[in-house]
C-alpha positions in Angstrom: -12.8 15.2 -76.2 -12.8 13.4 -72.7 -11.8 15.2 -70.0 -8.3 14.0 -68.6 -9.2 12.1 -65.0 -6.9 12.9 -62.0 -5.2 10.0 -61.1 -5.2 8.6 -57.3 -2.7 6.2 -55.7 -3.5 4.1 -53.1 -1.2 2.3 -51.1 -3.5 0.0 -48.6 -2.6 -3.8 -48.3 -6.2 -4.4 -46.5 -8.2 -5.9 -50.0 -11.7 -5.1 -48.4 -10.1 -1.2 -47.7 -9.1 -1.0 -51.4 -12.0 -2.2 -52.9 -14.2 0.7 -51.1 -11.3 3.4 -52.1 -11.9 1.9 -55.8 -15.7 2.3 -55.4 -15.5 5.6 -53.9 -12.7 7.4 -56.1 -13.6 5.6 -59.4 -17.6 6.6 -58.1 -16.3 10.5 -57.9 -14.4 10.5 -61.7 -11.0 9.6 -60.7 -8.4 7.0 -61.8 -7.4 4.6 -59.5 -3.8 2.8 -59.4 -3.4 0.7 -56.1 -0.4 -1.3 -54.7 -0.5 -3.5 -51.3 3.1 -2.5 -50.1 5.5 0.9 -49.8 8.1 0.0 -51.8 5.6 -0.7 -54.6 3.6 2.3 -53.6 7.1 4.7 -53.5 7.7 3.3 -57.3 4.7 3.7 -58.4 5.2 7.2 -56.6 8.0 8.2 -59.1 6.4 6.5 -62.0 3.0 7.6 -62.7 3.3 10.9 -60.9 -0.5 10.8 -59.6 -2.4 13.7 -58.7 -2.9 12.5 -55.2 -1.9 9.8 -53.0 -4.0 7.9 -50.6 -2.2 6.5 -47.7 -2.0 4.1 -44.8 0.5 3.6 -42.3 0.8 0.5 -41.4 2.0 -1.2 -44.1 3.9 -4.8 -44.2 7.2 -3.7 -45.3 7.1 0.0 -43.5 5.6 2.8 -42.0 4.1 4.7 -43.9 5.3 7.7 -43.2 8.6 6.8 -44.7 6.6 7.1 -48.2 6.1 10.6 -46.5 9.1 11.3 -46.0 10.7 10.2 -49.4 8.0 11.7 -51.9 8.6 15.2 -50.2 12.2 14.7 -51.1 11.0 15.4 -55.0 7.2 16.3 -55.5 4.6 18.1 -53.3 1.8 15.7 -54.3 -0.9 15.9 -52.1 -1.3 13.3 -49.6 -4.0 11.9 -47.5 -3.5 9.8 -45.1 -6.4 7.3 -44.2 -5.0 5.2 -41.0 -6.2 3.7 -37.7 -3.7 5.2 -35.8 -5.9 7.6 -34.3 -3.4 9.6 -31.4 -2.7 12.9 -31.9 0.9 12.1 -31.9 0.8 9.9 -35.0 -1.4 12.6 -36.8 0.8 15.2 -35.8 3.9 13.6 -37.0 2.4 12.6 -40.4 1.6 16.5 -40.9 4.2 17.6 -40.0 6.7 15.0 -42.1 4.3 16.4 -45.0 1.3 14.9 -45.3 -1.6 17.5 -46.3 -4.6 15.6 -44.7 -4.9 12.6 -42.3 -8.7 10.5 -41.9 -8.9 7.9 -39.2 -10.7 4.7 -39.7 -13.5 3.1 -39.9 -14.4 6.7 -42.2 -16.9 8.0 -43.9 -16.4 7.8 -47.8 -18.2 11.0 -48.1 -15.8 12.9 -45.9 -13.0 11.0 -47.0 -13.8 12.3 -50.9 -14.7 16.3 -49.6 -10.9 16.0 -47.9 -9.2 14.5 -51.3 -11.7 17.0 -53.1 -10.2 19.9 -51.1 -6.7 18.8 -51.4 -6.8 18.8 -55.1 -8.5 21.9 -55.7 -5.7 23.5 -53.0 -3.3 21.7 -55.8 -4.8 23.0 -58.9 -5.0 26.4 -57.7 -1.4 28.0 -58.1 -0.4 30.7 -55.5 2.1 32.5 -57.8 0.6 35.4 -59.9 -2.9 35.2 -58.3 -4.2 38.7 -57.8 -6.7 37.3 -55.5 -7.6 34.6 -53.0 -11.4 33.8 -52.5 -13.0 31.0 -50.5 -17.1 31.9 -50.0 -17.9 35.5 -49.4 -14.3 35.9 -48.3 -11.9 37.9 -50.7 -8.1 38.6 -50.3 -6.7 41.4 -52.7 -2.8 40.3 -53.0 -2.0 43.7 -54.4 -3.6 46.1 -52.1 -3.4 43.9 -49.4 -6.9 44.4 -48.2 -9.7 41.8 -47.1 -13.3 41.6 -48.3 -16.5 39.8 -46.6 -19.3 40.0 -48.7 -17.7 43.0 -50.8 -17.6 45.1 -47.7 -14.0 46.4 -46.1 -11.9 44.8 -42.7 -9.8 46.0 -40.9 -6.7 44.0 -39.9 -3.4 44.2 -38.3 -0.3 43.2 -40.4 -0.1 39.7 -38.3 -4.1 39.6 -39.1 -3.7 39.8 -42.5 -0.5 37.2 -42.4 -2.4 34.3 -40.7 -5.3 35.1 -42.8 -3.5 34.7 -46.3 -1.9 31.5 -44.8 -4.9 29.9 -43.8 -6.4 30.7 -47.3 -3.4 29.9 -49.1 -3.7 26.4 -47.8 -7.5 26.3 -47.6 -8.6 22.5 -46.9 -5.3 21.5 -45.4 -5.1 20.1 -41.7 -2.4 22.3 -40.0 -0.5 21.8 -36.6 0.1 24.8 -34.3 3.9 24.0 -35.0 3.6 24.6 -38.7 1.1 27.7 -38.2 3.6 29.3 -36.0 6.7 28.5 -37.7 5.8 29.5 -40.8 3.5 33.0 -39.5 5.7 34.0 -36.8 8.7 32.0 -37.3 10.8 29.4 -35.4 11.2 31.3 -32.3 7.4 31.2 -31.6 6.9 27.6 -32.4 5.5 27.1 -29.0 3.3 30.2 -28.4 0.2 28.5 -28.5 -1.7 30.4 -26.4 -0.4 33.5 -28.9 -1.5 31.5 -31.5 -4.7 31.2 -30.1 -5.5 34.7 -29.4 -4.6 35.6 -33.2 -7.5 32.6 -34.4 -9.9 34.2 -31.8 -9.7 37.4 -33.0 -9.9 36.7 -37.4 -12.9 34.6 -36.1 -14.4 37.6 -34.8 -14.0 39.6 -38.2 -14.9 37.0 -40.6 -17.4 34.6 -39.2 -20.8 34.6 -38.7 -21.1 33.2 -35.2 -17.3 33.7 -33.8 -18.2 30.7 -31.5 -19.8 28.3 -33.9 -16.9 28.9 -36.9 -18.0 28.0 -40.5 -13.9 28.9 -42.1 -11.6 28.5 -39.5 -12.0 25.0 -37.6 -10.3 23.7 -35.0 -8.7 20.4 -35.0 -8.7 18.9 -30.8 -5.4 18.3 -30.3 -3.5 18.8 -33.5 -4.0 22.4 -34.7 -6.4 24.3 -37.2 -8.3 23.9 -40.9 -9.5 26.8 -43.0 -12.3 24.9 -44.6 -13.6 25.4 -48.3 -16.9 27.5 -48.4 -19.1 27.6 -51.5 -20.4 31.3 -51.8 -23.6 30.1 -52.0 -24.0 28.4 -48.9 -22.7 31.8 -47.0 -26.2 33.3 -48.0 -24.2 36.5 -47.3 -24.0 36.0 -43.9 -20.6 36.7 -42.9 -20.0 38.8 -39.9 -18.7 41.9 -41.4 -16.0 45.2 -39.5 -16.7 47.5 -41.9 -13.7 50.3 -42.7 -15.1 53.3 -40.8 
């Protein structure tokens, strides 16, 4: 029996730009449906339900983050935005309006598929009911509400252990400091950066390796943080580890 493909819309009216996301996606296993236009793209939207939409912005009948704004009405597809608008303004707003990812061009395909790759598998993976959350040598228990690295113990503070289970919870997702802070610490605190800061500085300094050369929690200039996915294998066990005492 073939394995059902996850389907990709794109919504790009550049024909070279769409040819390459055909090449790449269909390259990768995935169906491809494209359109030239928002409209099209927002029907096509409701219609087909993909598994993942692949975005620009500056489309010839809107912006593209109208499409955004209107799928997040209904469905929490994921979507990736692929755009020359390249300030941290326009990023920031797409995020924030609900986009889960946002590539600037001229991109790497390579990149461009480990973010779509990410924000399926973030999709897949349901939240509700899981005991557990893993990414690499990194292991959230849900019910005992304690944190592994490489099987051995941590020690964190209840705001620790929050931040931590957000950023794993949404592993692979570009997130502002707005979001991070509104959704951790509330609306009050949406512009305690410098608080958020602190709070990054110090999970770094349980979970990673080298604190100042991070391998999970990267920083995005300008725009916020990503917890990025981490195959087990590449850790080599080598996790800076606070053991219990």
């Amino acid at each position: 029996m073939n394995q059902k493909k996850s389907t990709v819309l794109v919504i790009e009216d550049e024909p070279p730009i769409r040819k390459l996301f055909n090449i790449s996606l269909e390259g990768a296993g995935y169906k491809v449906v494209e359109c030239d236009n928002g409209s099209e793209g927002m029907r096509l939207a409701a219609s087909i339900r993909p598994e993942l939409i692949l975005l620009d912005l500056g489309l010839p009948d809107m912006d593209g983050k109208t499409i955004i704004s209107a799928v997040r009405e209904w469905a929490q597809t994921p979507i990736v935005v692929c755009s020359v608008r390249d300030s941290d303004e326009e990023v920031i707003k797409a995020l924030e309006m609900g986009a889960d990812d946002y590539v600037t061009k001229p991109f790497n395909p390579d990149v461009l598929l480990a973010r779509i790759h990410a924000c399926l598998r973030k999709a897949f993976t349901q939240e509700a009911g899981e005991p557990e959350l893993t990414n690499g040598i990194l292991r959230m228990d849900l019910v005992r509400h304690e944190v592994f690295v490489k099987d051995q113990k941590l020690v964190f503070t209840p705001k620790e252990y929050d931040l931590l289970r957000y950023f794993l919870v949404h592993r692979g997702k570009m997130l502002t400091h707005k979001q991070i802070l509104k959704d951790v610490w509330g609306t009050a605190h949406v512009d305690d950066m410098q608080y958020l800061r602190v709070y990054v500085s110090q999970l770094r300094e349980k979970i990673e390796t080298d604190a100042a050369n991070p391998t999970y929690i990267i920083t995005e200039p300008g725009i916020g943080y990503r917890m990025e996915t981490v195959e087990a294998a590449s850790n080599n066990g080598a996790a800076r580890t606070k053991a219990v005492g």
